[in-house]
Every structure is written in C-alpha cells, then in structure tokens.
PDB file of N, CA, C, O and CB in Angstrom:
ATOM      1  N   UNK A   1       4.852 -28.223  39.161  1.00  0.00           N
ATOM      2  CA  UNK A   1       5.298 -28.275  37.788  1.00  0.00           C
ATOM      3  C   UNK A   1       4.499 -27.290  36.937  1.00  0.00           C
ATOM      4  O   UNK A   1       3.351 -27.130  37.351  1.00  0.00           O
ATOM      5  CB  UNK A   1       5.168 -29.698  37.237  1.00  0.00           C
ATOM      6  N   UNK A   2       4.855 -26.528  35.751  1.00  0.00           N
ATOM      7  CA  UNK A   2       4.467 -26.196  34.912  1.00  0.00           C
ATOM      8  C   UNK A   2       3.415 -26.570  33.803  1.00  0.00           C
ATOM      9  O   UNK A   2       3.855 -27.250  32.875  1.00  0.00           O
ATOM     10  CB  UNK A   2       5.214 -26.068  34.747  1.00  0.00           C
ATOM     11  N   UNK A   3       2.662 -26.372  33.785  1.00  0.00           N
ATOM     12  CA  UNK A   3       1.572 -26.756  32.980  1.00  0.00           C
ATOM     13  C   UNK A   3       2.073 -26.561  31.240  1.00  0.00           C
ATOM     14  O   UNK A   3       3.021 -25.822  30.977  1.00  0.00           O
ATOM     15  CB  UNK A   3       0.200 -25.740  33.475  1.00  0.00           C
ATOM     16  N   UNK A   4       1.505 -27.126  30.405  1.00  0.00           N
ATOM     17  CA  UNK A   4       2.114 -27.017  28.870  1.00  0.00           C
ATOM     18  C   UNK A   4       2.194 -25.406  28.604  1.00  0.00           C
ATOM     19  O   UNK A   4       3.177 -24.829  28.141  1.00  0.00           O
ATOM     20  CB  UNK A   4       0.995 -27.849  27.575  1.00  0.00           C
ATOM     21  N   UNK A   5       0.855 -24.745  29.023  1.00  0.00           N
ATOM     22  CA  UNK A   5       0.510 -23.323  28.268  1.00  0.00           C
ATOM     23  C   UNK A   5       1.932 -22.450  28.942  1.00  0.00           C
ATOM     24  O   UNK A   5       2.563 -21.657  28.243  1.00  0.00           O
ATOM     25  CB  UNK A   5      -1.397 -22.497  28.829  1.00  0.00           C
ATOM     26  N   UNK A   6       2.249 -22.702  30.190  1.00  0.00           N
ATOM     27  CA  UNK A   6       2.877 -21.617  30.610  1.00  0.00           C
ATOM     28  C   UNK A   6       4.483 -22.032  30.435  1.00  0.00           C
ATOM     29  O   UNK A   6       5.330 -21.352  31.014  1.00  0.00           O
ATOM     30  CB  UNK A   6       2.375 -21.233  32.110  1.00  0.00           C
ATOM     31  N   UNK A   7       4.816 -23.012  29.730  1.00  0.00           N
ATOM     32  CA  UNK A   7       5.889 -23.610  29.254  1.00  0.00           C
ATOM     33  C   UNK A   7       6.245 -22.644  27.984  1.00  0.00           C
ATOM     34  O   UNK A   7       7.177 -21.861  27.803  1.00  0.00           O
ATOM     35  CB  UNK A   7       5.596 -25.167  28.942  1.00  0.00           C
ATOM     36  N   UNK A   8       5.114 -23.020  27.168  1.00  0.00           N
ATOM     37  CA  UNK A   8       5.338 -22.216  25.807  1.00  0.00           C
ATOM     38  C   UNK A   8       5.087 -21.101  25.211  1.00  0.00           C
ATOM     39  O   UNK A   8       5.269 -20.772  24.039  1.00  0.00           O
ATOM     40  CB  UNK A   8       4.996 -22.639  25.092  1.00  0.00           C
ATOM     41  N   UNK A   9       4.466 -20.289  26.480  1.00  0.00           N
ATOM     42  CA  UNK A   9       4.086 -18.576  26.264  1.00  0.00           C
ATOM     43  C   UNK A   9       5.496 -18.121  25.814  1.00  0.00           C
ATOM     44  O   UNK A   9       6.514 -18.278  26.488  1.00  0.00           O
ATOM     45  CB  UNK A   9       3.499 -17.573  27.892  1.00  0.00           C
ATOM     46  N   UNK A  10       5.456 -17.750  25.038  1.00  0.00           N
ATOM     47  CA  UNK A  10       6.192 -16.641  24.372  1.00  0.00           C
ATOM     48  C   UNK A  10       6.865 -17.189  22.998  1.00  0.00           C
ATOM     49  O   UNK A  10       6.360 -18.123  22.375  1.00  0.00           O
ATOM     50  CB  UNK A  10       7.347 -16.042  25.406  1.00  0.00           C
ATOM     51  N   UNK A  11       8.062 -16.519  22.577  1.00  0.00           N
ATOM     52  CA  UNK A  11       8.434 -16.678  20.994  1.00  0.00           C
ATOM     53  C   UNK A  11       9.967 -17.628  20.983  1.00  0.00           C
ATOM     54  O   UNK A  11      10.696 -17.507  21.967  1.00  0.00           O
ATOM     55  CB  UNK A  11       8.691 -14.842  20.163  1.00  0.00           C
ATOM     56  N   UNK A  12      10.174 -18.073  20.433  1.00  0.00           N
ATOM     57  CA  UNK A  12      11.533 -18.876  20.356  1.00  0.00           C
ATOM     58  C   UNK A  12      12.048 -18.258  19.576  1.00  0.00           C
ATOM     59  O   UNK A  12      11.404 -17.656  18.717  1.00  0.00           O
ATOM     60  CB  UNK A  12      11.633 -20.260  20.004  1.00  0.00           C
ATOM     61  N   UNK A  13      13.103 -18.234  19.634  1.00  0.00           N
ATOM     62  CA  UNK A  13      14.970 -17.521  18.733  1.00  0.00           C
ATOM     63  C   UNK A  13      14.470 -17.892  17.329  1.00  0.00           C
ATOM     64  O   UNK A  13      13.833 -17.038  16.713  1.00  0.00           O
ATOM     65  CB  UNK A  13      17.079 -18.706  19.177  1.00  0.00           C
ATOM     66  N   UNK A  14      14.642 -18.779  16.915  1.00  0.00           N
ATOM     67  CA  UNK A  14      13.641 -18.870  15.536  1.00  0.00           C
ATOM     68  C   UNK A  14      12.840 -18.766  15.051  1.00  0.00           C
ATOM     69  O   UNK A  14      12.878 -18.984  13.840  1.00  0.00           O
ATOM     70  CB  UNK A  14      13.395 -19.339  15.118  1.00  0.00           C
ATOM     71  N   UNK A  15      11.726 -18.406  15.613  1.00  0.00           N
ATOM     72  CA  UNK A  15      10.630 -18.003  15.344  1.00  0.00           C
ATOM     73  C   UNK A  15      10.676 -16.281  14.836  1.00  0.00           C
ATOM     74  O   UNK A  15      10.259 -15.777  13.793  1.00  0.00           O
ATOM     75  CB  UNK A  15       9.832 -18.374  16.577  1.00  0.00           C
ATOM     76  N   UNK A  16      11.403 -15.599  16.112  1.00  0.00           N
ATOM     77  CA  UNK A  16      11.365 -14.430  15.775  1.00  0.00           C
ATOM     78  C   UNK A  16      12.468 -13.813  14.595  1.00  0.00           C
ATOM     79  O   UNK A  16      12.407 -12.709  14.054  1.00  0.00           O
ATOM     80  CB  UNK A  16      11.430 -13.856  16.987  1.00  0.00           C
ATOM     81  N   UNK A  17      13.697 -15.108  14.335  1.00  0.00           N
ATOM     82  CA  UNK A  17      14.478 -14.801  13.279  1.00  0.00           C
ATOM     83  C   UNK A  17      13.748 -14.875  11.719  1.00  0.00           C
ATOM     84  O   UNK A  17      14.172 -14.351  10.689  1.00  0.00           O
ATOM     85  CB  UNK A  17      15.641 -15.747  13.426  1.00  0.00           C
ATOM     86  N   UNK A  18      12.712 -15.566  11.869  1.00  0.00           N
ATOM     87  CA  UNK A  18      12.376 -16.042  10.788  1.00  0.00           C
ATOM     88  C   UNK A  18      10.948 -14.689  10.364  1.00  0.00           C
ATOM     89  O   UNK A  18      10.446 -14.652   9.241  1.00  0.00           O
ATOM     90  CB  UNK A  18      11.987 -17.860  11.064  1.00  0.00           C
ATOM     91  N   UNK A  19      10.723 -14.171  10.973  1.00  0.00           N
ATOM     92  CA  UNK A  19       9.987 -13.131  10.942  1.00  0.00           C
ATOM     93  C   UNK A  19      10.775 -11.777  11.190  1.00  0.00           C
ATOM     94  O   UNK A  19      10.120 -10.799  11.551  1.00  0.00           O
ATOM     95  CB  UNK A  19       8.969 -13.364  11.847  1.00  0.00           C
ATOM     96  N   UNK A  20      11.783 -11.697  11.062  1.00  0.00           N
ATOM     97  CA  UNK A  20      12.613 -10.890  11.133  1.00  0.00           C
ATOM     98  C   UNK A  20      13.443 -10.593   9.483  1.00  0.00           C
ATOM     99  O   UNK A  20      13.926  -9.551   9.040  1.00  0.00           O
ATOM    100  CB  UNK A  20      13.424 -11.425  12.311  1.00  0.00           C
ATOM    101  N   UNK A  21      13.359 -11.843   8.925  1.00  0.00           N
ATOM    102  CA  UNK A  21      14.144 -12.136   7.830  1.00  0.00           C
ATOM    103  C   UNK A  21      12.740 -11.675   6.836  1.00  0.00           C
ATOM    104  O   UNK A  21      12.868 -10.926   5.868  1.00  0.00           O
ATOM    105  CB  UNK A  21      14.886 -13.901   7.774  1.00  0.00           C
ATOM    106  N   UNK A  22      11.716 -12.127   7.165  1.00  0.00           N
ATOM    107  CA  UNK A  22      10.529 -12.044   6.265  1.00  0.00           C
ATOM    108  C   UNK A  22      10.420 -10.318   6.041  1.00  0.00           C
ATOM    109  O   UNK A  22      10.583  -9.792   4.940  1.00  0.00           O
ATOM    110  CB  UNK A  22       9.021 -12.833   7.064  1.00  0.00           C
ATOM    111  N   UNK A  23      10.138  -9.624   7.198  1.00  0.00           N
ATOM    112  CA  UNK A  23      10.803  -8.394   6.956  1.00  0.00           C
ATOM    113  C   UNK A  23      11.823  -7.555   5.760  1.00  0.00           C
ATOM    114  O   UNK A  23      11.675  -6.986   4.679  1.00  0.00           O
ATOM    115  CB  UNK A  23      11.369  -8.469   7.872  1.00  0.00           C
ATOM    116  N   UNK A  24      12.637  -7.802   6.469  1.00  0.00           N
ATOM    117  CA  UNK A  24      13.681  -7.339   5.553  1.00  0.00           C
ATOM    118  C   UNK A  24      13.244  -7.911   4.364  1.00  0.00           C
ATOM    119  O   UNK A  24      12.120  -7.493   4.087  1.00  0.00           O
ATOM    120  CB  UNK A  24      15.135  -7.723   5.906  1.00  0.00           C
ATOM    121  N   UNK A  25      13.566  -8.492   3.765  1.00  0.00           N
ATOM    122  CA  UNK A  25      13.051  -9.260   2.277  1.00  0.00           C
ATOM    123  C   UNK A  25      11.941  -8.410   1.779  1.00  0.00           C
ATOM    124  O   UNK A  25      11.766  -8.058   0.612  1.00  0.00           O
ATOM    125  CB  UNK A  25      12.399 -10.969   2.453  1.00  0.00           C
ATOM    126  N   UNK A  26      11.007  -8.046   3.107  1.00  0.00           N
ATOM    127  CA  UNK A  26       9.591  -6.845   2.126  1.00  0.00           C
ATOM    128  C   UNK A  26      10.188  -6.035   1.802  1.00  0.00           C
ATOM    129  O   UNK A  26      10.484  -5.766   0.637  1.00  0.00           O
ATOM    130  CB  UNK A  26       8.228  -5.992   2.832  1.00  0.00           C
ATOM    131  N   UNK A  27      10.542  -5.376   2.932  1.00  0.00           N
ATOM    132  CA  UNK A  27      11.313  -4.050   2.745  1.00  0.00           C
ATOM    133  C   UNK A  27      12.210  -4.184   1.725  1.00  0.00           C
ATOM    134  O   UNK A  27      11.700  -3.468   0.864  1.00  0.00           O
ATOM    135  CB  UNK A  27      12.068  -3.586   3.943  1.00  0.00           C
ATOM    136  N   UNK A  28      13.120  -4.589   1.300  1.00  0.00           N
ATOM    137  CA  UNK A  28      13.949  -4.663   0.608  1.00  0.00           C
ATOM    138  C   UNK A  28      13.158  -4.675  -0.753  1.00  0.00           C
ATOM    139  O   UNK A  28      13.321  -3.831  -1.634  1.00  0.00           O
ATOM    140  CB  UNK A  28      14.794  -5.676   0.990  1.00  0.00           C
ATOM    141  N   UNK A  29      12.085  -5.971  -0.833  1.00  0.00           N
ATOM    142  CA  UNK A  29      11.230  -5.833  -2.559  1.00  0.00           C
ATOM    143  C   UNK A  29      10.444  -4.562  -2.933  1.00  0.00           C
ATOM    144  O   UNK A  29      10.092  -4.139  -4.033  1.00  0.00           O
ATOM    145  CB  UNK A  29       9.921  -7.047  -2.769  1.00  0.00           C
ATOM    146  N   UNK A  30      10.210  -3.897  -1.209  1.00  0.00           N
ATOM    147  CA  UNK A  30       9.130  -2.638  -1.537  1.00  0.00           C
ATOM    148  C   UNK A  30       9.842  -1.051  -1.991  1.00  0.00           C
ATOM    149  O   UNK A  30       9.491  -0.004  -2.534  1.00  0.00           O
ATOM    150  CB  UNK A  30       8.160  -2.359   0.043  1.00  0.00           C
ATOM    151  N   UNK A  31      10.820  -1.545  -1.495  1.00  0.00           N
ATOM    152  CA  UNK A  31      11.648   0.003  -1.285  1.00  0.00           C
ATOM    153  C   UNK A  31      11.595   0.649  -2.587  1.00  0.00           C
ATOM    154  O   UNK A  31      10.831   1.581  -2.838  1.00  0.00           O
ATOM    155  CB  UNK A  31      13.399  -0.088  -0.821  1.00  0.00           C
ATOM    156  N   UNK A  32      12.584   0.037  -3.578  1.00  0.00           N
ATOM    157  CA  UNK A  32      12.767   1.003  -4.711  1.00  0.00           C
ATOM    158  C   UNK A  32      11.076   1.296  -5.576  1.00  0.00           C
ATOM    159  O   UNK A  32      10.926   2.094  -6.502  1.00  0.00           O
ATOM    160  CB  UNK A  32      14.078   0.183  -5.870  1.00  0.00           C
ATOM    161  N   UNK A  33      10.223   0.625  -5.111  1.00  0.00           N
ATOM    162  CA  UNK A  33       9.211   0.859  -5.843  1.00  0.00           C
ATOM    163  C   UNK A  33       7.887   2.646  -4.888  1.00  0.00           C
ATOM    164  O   UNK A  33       7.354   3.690  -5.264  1.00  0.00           O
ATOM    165  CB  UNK A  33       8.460  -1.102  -5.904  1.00  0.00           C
ATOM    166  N   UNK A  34       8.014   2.008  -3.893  1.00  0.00           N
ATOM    167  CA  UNK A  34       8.082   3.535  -2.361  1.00  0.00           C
ATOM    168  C   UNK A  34       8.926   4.623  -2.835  1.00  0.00           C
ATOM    169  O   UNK A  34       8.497   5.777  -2.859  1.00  0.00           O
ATOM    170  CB  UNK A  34       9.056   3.042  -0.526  1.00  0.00           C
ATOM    171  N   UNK A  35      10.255   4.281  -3.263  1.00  0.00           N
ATOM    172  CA  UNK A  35      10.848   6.041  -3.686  1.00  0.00           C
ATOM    173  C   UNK A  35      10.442   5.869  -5.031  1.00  0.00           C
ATOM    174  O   UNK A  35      11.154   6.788  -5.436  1.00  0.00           O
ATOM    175  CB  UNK A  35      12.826   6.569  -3.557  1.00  0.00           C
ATOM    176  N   UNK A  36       9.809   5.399  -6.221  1.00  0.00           N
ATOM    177  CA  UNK A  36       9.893   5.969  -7.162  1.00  0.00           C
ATOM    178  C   UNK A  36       8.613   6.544  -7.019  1.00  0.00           C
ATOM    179  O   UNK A  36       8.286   7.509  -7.709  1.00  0.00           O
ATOM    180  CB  UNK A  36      10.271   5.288  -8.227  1.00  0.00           C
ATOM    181  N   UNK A  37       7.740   5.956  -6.052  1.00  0.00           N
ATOM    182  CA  UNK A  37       6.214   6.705  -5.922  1.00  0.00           C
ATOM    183  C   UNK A  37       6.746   7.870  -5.363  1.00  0.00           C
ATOM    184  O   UNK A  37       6.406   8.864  -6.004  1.00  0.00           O
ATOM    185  CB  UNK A  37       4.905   5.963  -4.883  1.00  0.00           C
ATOM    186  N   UNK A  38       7.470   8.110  -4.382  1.00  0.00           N
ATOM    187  CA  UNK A  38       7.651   8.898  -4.007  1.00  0.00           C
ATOM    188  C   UNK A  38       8.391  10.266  -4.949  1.00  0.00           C
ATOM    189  O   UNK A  38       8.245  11.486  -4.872  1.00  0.00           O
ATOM    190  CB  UNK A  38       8.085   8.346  -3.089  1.00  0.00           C
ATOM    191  N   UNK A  39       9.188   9.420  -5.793  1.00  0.00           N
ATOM    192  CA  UNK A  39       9.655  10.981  -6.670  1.00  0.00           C
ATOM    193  C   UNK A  39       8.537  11.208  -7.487  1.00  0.00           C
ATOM    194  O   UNK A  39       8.115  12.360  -7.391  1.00  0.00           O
ATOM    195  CB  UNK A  39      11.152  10.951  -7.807  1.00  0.00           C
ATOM    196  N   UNK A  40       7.723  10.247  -8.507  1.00  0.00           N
ATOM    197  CA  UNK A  40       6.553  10.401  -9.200  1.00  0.00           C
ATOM    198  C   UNK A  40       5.355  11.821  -8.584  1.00  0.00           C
ATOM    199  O   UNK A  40       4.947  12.836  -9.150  1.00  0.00           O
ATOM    200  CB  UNK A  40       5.907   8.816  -9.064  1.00  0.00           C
ATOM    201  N   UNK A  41       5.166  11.376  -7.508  1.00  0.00           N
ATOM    202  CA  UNK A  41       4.597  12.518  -6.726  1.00  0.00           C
ATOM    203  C   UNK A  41       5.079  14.062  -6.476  1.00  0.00           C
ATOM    204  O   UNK A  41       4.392  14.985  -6.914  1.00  0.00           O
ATOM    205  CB  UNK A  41       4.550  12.029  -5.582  1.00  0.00           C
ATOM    206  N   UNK A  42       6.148  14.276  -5.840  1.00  0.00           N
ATOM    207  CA  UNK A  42       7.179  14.782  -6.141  1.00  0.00           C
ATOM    208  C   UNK A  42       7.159  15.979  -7.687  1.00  0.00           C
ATOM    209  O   UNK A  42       7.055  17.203  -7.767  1.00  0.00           O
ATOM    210  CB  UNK A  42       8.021  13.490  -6.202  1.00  0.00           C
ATOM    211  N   UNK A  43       7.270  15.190  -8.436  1.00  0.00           N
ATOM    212  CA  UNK A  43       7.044  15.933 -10.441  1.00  0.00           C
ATOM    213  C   UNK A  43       5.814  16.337 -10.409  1.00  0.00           C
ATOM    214  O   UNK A  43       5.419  17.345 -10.996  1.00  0.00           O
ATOM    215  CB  UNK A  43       7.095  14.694 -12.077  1.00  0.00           C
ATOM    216  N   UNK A  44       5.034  15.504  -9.647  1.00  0.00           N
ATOM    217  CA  UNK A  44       3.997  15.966 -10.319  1.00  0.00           C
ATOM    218  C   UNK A  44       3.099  17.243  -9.017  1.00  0.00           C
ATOM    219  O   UNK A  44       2.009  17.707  -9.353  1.00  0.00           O
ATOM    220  CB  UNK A  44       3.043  14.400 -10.875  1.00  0.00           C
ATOM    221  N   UNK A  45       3.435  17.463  -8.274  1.00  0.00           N
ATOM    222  CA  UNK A  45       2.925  17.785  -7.362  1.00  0.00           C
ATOM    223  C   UNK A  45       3.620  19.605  -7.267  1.00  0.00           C
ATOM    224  O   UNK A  45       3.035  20.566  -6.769  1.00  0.00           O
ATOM    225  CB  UNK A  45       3.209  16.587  -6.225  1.00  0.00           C
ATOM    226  N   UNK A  46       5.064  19.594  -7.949  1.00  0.00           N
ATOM    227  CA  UNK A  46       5.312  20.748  -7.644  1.00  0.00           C
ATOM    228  C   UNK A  46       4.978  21.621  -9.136  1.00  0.00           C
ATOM    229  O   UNK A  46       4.967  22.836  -8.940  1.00  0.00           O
ATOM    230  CB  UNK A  46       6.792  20.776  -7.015  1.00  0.00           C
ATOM    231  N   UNK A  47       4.816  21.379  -9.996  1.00  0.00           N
ATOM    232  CA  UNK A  47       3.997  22.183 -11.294  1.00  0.00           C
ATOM    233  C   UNK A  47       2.757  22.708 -10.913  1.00  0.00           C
ATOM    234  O   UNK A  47       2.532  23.883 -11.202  1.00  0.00           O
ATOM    235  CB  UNK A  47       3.628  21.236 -12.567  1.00  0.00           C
ATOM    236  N   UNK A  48       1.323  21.602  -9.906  1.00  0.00           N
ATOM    237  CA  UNK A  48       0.421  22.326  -9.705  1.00  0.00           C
ATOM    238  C   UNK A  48       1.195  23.452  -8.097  1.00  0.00           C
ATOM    239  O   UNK A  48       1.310  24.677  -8.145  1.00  0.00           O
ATOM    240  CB  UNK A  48      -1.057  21.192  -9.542  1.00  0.00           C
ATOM    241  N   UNK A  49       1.389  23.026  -7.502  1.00  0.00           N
ATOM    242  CA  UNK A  49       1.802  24.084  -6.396  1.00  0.00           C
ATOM    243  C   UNK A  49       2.458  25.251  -6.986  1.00  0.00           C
ATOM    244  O   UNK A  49       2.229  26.320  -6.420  1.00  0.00           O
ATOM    245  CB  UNK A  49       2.798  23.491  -5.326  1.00  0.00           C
ATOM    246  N   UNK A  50       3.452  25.269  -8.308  1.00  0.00           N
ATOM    247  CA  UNK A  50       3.708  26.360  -8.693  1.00  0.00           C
ATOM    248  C   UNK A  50       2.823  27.246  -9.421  1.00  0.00           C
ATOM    249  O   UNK A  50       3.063  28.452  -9.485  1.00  0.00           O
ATOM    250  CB  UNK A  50       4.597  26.193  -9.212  1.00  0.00           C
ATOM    251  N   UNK A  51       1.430  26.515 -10.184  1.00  0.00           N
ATOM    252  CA  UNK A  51       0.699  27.059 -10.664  1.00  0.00           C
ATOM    253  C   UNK A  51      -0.315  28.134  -9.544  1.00  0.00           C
ATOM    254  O   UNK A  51      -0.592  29.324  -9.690  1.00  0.00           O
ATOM    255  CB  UNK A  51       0.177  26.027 -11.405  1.00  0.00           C
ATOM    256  N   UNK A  52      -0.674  27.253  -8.513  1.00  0.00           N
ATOM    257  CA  UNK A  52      -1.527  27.653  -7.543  1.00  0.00           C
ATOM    258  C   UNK A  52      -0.702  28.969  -6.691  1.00  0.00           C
ATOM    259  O   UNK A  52      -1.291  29.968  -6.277  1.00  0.00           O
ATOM    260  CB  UNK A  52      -1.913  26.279  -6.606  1.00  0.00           C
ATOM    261  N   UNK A  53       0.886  28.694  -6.532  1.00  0.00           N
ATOM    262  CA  UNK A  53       1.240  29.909  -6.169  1.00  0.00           C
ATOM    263  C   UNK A  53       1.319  31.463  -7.488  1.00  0.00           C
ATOM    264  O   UNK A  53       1.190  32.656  -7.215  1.00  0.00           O
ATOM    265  CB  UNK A  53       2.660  29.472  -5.514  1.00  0.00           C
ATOM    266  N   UNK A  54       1.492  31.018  -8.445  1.00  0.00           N
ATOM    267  CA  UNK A  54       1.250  32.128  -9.154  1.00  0.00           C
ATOM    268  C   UNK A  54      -0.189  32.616  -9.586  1.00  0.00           C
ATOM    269  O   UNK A  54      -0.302  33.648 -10.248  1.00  0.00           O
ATOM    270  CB  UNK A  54       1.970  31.961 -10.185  1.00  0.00           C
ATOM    271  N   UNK A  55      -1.017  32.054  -9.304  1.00  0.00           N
ATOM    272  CA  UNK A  55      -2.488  32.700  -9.740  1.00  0.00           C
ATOM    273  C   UNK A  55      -2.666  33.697  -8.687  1.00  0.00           C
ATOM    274  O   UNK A  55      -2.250  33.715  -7.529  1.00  0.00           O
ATOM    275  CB  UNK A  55      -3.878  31.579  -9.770  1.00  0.00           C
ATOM    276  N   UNK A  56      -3.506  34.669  -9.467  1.00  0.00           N
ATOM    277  CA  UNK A  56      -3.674  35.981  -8.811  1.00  0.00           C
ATOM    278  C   UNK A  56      -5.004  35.759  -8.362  1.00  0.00           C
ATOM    279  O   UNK A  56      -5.748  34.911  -8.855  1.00  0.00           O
ATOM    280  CB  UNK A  56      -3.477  37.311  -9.718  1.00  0.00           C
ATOM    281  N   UNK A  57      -5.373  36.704  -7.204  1.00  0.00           N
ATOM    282  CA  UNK A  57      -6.167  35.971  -6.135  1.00  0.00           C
ATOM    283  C   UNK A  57      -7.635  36.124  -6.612  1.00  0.00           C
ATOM    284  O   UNK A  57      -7.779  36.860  -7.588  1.00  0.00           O
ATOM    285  CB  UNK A  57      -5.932  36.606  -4.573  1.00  0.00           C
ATOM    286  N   UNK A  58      -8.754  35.553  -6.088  1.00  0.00           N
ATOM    287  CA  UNK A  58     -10.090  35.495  -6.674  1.00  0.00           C
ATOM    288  C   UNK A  58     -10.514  36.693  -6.131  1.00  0.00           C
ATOM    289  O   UNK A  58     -10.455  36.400  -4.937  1.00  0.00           O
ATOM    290  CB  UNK A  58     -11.008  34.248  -6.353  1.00  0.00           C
ATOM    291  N   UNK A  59     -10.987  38.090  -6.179  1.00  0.00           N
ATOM    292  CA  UNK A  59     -11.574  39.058  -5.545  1.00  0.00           C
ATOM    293  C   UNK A  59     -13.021  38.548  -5.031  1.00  0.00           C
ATOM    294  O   UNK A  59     -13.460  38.754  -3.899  1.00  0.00           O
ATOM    295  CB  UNK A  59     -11.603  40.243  -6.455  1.00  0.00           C
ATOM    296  N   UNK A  60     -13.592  37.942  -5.924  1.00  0.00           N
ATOM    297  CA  UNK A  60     -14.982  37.484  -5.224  1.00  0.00           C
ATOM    298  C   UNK A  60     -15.537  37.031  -4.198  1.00  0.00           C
ATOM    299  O   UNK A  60     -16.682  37.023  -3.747  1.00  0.00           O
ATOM    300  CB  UNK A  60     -15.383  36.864  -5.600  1.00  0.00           C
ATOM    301  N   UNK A  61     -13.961  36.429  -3.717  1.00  0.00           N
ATOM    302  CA  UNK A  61     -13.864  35.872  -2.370  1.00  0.00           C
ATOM    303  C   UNK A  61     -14.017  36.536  -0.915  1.00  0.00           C
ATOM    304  O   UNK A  61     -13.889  35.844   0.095  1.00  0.00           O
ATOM    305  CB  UNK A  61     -12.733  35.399  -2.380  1.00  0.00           C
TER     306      UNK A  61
END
C-alpha cells in the first residue's frame, strides 16, 4: 500500500485552477499600469537621447 506522503505528492485540478485564476486577476490589475510606465519612459527617454544625439562631440576626449 501507499503510504499518505506518496498519495498526495503533487497538485490537484483545483489547486492549480485556483492559482491560475490568481494570476490572471494580477496580470490583468497590473497591466494597464506596466504600459503606462512603459509609455511614461518612452516621453521621457527619447528628448534626452535626442539631445545626446545632437551634441557635438567633446574634443578633450
């Protein structure tokens, strides 16, 4: 016979639905707040890159 431990190694159908659902639900609360960081960055990131590409170069260097 099977001993208890090796009965219950592993995950049950509900268990993993229910952590599956918990998921989605993050994802879902995190998302629109991830792309607005993401466009925020985005604005602000290509003004200095355009600055840094137009400066004329340091000779000292």
């Amino acid at each position: 016979m099977l001993n208890d431990f090796q009965k219950s190694a592993g995950f049950t159908l509900i268990e993993v639905m229910i952590v599956l659902a918990i998921i989605v639900i993050a994802t879902t609360w995190g998302l629109p707040s991830y792309r607005a960081w993401i466009q925020n960055t985005q604005f602000t990131m290509l003004p200095n890159l355009l600055r840094t590409a137009c400066k004329k170069p340091n000779p000292k260097r």
